[in-house]
PDB file of N, CA, C and O in Angstrom:
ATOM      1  N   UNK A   1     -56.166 -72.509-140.683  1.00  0.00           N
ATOM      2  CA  UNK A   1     -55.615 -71.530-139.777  1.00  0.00           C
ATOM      3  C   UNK A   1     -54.232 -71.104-140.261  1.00  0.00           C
ATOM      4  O   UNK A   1     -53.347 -71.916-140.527  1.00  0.00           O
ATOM      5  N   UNK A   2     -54.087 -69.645-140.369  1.00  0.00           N
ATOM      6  CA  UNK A   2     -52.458 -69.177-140.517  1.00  0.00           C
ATOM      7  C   UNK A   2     -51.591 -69.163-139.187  1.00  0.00           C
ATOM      8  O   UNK A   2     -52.000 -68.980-138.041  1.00  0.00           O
ATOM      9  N   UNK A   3     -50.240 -69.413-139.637  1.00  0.00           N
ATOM     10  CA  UNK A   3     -49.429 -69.026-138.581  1.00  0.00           C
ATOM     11  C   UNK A   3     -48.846 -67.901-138.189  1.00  0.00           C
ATOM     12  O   UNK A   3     -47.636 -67.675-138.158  1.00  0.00           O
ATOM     13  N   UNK A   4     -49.621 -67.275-137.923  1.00  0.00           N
ATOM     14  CA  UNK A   4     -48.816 -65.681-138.157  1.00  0.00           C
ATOM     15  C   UNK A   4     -48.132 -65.587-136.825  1.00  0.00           C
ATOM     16  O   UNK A   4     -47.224 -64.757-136.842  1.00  0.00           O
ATOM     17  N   UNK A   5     -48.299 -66.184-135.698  1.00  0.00           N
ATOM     18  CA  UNK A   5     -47.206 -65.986-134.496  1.00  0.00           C
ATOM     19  C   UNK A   5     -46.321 -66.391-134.804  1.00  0.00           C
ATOM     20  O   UNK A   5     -46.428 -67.467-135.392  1.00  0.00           O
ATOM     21  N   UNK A   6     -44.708 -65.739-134.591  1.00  0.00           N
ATOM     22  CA  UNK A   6     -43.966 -66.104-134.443  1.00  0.00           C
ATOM     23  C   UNK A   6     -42.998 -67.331-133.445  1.00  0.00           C
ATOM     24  O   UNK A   6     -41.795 -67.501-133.644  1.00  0.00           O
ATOM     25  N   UNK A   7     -43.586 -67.900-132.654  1.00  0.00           N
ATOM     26  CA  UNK A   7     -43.568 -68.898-132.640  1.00  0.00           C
ATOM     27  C   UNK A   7     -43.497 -70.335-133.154  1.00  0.00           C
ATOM     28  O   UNK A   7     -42.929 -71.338-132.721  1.00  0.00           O
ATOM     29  N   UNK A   8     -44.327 -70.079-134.314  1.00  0.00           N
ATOM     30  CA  UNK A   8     -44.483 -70.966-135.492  1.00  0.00           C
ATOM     31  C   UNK A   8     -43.895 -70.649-136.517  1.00  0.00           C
ATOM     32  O   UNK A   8     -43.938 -71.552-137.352  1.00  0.00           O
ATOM     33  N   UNK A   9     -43.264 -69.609-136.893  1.00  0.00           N
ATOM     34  CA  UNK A   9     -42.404 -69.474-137.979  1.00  0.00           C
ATOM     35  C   UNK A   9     -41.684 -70.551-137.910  1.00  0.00           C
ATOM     36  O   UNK A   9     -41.234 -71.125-136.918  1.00  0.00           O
ATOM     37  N   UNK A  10     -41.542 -70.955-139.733  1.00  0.00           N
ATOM     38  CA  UNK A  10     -40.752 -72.016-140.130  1.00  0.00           C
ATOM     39  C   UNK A  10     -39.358 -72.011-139.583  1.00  0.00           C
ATOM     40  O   UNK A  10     -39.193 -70.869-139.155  1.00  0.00           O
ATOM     41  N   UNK A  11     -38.145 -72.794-139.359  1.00  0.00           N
ATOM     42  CA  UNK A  11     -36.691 -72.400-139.024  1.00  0.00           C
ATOM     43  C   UNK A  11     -36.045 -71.646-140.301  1.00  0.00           C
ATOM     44  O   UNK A  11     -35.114 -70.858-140.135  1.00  0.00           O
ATOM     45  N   UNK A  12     -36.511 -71.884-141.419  1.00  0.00           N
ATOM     46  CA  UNK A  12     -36.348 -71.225-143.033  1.00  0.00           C
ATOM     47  C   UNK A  12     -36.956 -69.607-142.933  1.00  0.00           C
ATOM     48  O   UNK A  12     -36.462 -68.546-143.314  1.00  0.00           O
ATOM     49  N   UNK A  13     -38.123 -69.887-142.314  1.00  0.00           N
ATOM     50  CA  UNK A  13     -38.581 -68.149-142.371  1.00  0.00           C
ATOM     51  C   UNK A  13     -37.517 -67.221-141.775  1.00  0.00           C
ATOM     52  O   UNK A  13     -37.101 -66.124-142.147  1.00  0.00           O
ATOM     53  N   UNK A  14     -37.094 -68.288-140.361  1.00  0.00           N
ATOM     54  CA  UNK A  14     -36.268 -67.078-139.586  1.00  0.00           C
ATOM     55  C   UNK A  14     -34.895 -66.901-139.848  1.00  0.00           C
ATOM     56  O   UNK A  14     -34.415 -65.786-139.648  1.00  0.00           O
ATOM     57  N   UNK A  15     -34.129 -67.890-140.297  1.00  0.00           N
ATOM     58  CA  UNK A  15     -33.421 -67.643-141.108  1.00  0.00           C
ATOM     59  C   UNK A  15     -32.887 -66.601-142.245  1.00  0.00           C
ATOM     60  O   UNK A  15     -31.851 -65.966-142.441  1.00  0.00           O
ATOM     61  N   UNK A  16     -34.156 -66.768-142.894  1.00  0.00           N
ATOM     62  CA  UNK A  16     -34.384 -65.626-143.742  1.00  0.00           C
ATOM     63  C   UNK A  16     -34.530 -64.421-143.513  1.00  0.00           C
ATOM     64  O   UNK A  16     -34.111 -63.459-144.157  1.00  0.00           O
ATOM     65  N   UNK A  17     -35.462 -64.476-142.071  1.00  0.00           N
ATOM     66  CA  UNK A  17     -35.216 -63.402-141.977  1.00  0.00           C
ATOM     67  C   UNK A  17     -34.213 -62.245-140.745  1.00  0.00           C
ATOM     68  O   UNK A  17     -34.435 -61.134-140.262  1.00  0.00           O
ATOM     69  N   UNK A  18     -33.145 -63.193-140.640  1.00  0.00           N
ATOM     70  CA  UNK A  18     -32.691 -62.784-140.062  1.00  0.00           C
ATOM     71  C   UNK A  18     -31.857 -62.142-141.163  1.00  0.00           C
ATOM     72  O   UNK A  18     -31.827 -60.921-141.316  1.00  0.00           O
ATOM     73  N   UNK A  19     -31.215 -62.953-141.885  1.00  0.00           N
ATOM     74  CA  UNK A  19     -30.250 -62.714-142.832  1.00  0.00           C
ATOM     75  C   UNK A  19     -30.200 -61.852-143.471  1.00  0.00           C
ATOM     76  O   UNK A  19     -29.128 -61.356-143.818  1.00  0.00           O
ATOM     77  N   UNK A  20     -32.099 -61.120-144.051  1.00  0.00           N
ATOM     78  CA  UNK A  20     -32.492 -59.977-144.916  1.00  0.00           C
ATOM     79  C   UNK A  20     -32.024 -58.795-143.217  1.00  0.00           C
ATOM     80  O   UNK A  20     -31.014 -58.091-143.247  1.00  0.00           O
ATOM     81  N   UNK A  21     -32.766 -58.819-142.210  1.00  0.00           N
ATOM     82  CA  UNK A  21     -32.223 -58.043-141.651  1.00  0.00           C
ATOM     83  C   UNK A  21     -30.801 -57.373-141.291  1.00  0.00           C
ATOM     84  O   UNK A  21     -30.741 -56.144-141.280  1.00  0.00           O
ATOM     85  N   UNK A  22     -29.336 -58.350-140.913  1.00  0.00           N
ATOM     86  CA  UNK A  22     -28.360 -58.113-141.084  1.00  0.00           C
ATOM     87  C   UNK A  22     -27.942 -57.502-142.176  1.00  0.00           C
ATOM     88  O   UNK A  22     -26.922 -56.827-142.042  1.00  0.00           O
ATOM     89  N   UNK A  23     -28.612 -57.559-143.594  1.00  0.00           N
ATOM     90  CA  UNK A  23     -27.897 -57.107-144.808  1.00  0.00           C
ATOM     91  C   UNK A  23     -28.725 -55.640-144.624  1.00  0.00           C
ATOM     92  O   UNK A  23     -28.248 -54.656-145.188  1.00  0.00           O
ATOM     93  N   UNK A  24     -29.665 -55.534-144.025  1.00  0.00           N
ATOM     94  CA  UNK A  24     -30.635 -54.100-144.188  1.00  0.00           C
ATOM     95  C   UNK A  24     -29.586 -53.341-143.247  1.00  0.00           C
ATOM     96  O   UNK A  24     -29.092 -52.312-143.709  1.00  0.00           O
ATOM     97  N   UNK A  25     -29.195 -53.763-141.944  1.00  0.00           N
ATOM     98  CA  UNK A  25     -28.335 -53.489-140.523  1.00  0.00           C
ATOM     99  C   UNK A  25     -26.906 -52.308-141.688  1.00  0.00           C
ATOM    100  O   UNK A  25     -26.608 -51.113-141.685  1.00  0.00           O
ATOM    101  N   UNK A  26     -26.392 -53.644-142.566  1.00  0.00           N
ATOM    102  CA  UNK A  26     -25.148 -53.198-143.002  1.00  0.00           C
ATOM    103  C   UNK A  26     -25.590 -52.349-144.053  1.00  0.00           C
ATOM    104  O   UNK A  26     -25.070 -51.239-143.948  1.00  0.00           O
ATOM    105  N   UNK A  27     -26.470 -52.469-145.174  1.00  0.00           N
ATOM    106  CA  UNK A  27     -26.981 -51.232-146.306  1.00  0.00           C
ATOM    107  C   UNK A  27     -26.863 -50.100-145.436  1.00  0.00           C
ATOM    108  O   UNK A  27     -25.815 -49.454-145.429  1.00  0.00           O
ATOM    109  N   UNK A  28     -27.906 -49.769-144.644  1.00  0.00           N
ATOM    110  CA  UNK A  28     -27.411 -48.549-143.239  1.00  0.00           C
ATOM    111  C   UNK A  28     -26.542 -48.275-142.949  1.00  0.00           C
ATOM    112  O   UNK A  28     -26.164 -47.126-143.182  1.00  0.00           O
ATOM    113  N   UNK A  29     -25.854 -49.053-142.373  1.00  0.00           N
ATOM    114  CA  UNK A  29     -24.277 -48.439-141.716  1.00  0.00           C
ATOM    115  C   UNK A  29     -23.687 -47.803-142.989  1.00  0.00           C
ATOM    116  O   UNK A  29     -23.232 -46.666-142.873  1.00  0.00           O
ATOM    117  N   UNK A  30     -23.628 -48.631-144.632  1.00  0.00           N
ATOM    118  CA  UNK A  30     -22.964 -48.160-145.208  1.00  0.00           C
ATOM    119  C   UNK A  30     -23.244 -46.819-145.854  1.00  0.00           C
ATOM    120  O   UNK A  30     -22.394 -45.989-146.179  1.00  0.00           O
ATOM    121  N   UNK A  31     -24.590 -46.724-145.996  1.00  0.00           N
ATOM    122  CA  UNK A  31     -25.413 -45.502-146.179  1.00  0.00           C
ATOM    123  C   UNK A  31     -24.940 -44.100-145.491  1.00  0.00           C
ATOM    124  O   UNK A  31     -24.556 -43.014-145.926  1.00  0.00           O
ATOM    125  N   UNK A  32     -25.168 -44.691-144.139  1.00  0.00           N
ATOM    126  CA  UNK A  32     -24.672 -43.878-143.135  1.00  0.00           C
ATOM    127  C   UNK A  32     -22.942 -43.161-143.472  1.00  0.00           C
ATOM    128  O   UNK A  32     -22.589 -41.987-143.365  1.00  0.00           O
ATOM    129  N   UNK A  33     -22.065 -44.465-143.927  1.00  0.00           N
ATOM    130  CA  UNK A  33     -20.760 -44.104-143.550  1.00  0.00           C
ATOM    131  C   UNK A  33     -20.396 -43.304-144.889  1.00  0.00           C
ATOM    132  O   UNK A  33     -19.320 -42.707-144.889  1.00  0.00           O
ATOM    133  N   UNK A  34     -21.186 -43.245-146.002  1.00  0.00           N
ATOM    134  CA  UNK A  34     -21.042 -42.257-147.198  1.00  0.00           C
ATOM    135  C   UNK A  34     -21.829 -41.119-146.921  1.00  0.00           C
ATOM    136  O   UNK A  34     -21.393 -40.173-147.578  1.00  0.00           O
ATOM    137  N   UNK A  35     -22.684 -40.842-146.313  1.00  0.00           N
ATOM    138  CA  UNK A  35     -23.086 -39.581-145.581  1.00  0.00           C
ATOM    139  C   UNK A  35     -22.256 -38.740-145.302  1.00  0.00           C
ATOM    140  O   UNK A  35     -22.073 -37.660-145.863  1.00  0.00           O
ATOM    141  N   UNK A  36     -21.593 -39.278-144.238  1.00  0.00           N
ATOM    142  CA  UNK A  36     -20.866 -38.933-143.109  1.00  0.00           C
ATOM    143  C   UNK A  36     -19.210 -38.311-144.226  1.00  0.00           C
ATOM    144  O   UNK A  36     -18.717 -37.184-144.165  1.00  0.00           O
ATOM    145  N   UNK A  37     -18.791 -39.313-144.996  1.00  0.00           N
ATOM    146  CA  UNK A  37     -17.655 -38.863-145.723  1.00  0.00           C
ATOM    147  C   UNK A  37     -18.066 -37.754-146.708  1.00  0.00           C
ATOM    148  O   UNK A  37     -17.199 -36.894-146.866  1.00  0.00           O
ATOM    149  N   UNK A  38     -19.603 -37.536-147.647  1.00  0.00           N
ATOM    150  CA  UNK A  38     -19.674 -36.878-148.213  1.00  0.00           C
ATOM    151  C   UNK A  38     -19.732 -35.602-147.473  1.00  0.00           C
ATOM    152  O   UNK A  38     -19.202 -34.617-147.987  1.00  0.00           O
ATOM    153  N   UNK A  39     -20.310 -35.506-146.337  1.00  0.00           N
ATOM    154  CA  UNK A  39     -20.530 -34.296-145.573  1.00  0.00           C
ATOM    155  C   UNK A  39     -19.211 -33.657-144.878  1.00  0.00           C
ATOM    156  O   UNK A  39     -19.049 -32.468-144.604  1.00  0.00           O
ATOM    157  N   UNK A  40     -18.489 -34.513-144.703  1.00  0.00           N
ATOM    158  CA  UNK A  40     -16.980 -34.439-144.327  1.00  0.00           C
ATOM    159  C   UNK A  40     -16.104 -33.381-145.376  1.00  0.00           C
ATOM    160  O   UNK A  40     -15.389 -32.449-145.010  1.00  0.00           O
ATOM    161  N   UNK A  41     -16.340 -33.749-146.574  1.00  0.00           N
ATOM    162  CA  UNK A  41     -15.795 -33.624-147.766  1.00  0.00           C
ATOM    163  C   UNK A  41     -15.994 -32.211-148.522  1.00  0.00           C
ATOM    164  O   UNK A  41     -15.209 -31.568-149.219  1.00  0.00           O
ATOM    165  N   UNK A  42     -18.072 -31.820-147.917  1.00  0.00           N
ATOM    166  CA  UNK A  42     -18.083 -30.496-148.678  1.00  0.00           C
ATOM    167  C   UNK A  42     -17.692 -29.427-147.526  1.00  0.00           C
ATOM    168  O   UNK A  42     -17.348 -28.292-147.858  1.00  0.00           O
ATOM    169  N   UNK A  43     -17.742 -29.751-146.381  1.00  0.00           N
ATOM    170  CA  UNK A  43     -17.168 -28.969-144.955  1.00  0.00           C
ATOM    171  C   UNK A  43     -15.747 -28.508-145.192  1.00  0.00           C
ATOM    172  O   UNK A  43     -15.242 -27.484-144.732  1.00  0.00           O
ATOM    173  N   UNK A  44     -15.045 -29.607-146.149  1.00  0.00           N
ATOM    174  CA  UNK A  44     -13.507 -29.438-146.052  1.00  0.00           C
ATOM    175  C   UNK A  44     -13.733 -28.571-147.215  1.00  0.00           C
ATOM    176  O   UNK A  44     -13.451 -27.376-147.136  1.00  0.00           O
ATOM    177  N   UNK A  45     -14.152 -29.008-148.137  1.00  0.00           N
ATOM    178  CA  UNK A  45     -14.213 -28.119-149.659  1.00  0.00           C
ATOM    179  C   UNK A  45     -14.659 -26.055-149.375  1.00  0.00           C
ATOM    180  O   UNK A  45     -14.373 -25.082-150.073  1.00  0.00           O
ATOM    181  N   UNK A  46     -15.247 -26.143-148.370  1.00  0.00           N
ATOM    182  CA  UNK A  46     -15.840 -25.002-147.991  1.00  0.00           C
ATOM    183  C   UNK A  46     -14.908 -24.184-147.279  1.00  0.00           C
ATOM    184  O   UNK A  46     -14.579 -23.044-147.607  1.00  0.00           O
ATOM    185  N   UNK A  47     -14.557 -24.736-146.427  1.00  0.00           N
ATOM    186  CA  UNK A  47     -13.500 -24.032-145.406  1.00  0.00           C
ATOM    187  C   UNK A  47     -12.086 -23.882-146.790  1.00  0.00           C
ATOM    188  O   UNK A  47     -11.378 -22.890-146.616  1.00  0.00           O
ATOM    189  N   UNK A  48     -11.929 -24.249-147.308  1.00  0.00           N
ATOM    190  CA  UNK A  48     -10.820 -24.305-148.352  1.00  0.00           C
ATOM    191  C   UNK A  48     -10.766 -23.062-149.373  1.00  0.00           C
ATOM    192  O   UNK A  48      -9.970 -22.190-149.721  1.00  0.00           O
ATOM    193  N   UNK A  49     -12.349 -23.578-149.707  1.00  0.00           N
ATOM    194  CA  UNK A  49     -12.790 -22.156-150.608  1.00  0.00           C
ATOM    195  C   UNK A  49     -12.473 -21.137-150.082  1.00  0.00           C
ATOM    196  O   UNK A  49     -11.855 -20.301-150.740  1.00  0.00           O
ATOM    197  N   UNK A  50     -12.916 -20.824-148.273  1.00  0.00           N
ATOM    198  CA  UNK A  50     -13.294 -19.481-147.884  1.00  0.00           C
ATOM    199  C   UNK A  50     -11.256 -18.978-147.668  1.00  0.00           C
ATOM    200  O   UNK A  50     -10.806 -17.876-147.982  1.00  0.00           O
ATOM    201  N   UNK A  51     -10.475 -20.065-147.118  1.00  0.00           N
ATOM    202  CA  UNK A  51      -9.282 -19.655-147.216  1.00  0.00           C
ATOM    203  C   UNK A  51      -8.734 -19.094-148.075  1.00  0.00           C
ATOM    204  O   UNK A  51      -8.019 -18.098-147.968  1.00  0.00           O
ATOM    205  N   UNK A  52      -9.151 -19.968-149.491  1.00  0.00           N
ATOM    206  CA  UNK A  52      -8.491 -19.148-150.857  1.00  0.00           C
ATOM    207  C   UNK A  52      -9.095 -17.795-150.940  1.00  0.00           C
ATOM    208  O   UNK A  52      -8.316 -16.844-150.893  1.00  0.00           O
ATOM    209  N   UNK A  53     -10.164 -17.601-151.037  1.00  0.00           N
ATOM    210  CA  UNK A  53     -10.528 -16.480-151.416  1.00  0.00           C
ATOM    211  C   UNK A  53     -10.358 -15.092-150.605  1.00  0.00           C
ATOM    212  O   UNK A  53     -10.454 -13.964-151.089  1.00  0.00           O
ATOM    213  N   UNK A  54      -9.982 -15.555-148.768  1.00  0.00           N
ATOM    214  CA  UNK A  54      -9.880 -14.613-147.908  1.00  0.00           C
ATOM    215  C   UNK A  54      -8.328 -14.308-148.434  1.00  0.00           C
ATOM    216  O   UNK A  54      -8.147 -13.092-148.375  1.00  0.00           O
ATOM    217  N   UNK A  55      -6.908 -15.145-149.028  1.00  0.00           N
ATOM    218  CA  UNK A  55      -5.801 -14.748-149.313  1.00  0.00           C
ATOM    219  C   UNK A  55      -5.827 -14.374-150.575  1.00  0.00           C
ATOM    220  O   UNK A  55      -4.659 -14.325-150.963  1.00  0.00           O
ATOM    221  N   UNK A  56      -6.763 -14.005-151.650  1.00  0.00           N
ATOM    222  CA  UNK A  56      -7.021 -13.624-152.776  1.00  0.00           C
ATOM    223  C   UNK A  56      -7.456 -12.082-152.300  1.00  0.00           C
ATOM    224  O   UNK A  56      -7.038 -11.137-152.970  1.00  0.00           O
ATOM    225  N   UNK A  57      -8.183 -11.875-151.295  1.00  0.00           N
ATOM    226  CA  UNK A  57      -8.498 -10.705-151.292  1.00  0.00           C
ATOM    227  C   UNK A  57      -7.072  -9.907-150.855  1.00  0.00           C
ATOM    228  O   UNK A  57      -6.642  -8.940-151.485  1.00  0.00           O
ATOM    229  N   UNK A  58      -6.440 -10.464-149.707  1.00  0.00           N
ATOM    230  CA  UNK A  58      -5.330 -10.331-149.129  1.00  0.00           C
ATOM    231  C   UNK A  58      -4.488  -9.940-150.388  1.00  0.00           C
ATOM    232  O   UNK A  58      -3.839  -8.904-150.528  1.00  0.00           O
ATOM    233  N   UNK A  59      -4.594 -10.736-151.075  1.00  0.00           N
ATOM    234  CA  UNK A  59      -3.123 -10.481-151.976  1.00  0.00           C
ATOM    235  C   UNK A  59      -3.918  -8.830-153.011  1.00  0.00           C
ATOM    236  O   UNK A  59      -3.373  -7.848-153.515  1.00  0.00           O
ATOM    237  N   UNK A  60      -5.311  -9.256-152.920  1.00  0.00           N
ATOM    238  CA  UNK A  60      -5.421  -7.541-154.000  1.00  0.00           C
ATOM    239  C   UNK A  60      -4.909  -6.484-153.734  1.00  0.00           C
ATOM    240  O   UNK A  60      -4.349  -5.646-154.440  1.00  0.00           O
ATOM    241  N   UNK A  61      -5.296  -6.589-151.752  1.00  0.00           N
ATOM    242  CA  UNK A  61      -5.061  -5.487-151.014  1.00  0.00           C
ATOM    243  C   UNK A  61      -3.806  -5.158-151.523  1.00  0.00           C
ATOM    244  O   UNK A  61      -3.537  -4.462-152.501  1.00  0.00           O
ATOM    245  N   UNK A  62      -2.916  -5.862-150.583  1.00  0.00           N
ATOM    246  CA  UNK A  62      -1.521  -5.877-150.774  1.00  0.00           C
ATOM    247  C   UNK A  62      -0.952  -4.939-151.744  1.00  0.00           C
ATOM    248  O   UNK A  62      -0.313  -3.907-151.542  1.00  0.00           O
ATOM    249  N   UNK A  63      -1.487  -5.781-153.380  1.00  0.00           N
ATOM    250  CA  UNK A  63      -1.194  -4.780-154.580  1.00  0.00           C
ATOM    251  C   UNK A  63      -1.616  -4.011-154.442  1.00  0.00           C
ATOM    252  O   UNK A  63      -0.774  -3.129-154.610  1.00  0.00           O
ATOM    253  N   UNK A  64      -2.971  -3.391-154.081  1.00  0.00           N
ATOM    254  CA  UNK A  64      -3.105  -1.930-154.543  1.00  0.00           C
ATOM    255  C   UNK A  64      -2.745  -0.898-153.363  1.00  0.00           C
ATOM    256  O   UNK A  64      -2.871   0.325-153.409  1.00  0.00           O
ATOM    257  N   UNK A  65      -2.240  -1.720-152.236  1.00  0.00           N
ATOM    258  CA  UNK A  65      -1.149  -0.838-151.127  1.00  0.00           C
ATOM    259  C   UNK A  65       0.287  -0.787-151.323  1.00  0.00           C
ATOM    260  O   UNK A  65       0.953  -0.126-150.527  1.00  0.00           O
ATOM    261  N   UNK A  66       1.113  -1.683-152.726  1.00  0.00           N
ATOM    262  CA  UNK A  66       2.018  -1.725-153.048  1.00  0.00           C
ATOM    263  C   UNK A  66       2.137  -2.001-154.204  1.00  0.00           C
ATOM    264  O   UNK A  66       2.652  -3.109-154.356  1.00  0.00           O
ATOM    265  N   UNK A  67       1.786  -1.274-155.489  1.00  0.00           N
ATOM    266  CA  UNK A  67       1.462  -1.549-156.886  1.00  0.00           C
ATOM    267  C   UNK A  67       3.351  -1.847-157.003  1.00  0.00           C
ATOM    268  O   UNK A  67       4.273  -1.237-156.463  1.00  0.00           O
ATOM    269  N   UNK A  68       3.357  -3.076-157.972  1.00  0.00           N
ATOM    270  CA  UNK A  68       4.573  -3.215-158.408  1.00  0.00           C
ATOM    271  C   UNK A  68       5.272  -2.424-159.036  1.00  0.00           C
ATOM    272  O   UNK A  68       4.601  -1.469-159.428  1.00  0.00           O
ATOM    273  N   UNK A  69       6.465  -2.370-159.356  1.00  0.00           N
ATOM    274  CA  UNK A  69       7.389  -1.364-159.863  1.00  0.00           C
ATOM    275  C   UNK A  69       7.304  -1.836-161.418  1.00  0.00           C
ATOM    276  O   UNK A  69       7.093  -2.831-162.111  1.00  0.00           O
ATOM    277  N   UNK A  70       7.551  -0.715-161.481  1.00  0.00           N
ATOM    278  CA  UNK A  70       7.878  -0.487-163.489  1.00  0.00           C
ATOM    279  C   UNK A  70       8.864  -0.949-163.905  1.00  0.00           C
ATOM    280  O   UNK A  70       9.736  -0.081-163.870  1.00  0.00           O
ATOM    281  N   UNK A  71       9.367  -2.202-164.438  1.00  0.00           N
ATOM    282  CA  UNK A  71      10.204  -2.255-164.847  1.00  0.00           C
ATOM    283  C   UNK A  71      11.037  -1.487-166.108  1.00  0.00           C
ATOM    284  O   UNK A  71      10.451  -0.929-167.035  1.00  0.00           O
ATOM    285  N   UNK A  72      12.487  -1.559-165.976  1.00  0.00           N
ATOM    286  CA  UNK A  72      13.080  -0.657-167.128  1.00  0.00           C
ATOM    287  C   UNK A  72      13.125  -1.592-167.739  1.00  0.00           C
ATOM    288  O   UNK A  72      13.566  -2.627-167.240  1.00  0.00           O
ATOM    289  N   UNK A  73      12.563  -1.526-169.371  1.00  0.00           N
ATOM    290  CA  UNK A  73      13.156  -2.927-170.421  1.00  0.00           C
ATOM    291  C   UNK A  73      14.459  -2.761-170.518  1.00  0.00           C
ATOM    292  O   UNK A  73      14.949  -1.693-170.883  1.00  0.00           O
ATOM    293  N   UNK A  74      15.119  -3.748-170.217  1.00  0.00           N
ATOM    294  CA  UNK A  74      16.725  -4.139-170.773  1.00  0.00           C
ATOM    295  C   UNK A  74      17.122  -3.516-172.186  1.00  0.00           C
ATOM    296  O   UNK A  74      16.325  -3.241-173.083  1.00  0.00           O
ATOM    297  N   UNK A  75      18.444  -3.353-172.213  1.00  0.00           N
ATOM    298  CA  UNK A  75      18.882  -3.010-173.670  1.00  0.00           C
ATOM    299  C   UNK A  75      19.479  -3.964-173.893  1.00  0.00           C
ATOM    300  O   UNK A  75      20.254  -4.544-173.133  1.00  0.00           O
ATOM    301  N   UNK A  76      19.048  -4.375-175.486  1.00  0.00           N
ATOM    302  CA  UNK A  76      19.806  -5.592-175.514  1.00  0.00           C
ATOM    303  C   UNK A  76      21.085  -5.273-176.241  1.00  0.00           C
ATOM    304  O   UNK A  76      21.388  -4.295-176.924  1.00  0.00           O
ATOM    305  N   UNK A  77      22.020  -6.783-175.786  1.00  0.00           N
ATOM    306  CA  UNK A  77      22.933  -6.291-176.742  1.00  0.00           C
ATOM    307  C   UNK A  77      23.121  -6.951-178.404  1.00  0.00           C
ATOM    308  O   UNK A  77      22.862  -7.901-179.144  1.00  0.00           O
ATOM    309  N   UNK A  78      23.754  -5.678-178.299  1.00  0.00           N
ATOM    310  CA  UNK A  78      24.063  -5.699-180.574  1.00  0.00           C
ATOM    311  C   UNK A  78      25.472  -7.291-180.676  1.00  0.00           C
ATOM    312  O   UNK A  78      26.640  -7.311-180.287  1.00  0.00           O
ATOM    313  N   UNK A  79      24.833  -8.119-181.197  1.00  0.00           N
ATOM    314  CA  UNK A  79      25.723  -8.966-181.544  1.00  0.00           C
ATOM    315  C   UNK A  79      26.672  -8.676-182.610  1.00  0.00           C
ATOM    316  O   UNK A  79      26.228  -8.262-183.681  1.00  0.00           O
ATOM    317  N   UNK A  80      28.004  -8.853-182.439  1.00  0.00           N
ATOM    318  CA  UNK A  80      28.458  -8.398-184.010  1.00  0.00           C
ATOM    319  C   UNK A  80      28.690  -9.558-184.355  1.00  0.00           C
ATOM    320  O   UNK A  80      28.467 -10.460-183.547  1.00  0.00           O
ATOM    321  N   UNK A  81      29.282  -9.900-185.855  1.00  0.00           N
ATOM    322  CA  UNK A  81      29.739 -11.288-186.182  1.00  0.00           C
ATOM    323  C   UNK A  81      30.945 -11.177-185.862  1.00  0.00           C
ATOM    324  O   UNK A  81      31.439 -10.227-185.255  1.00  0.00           O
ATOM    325  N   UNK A  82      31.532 -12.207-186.278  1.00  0.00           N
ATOM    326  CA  UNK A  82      33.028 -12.652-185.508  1.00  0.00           C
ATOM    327  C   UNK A  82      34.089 -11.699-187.249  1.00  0.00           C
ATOM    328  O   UNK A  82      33.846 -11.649-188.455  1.00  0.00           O
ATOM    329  N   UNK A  83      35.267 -11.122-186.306  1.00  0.00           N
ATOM    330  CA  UNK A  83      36.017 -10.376-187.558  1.00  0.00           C
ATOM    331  C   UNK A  83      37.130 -11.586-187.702  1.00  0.00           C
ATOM    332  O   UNK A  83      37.683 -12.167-186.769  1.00  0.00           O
ATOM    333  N   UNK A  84      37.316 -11.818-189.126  1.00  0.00           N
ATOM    334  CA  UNK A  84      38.548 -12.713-189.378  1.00  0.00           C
ATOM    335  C   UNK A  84      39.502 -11.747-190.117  1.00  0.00           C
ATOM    336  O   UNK A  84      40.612 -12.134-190.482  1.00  0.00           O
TER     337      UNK A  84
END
């Protein structure tokens, strides 16, 4: 006859298997808690993107409602050497 009720499980079986369960309990949680940070992470990455690129457009506008000025090139000056 097998013992398959639990009742009769060895004190070693349950042991065991309690122990495999707690470590399955925590694989999960930790599973879970890298989920949770990776998903955290591309939410932030996204909203970041859409900021840069909404003040990228911002800044085109800008220029082509205020194209920068022309600068005048400088004249430089003529060094002379020193008169003795």
């Amino acid at each position: 006859m097998s013992k398959s009720s639990p009742s009769h499980m060895s004190a070693a079986r349950r042991n065991a298997e309690t122990i495999l369960s707690q470590s399955r309990k925590r694989q999960e949680s930790f599973k879970l808690e890298q989920k949770l940070a990776h998903d955290a992470m591309t939410e932030k990455t996204a909203r970041l993107r859409e900021l840069r690129l909404a003040k990228e457009a911002a800044d085109r506008d800008a220029e082509v409602a205020n194209p920068p000025a022309r600068s005048v090139p400088k004249t430089r000056k003529v060094r002379r050497s020193k008169q003795t």
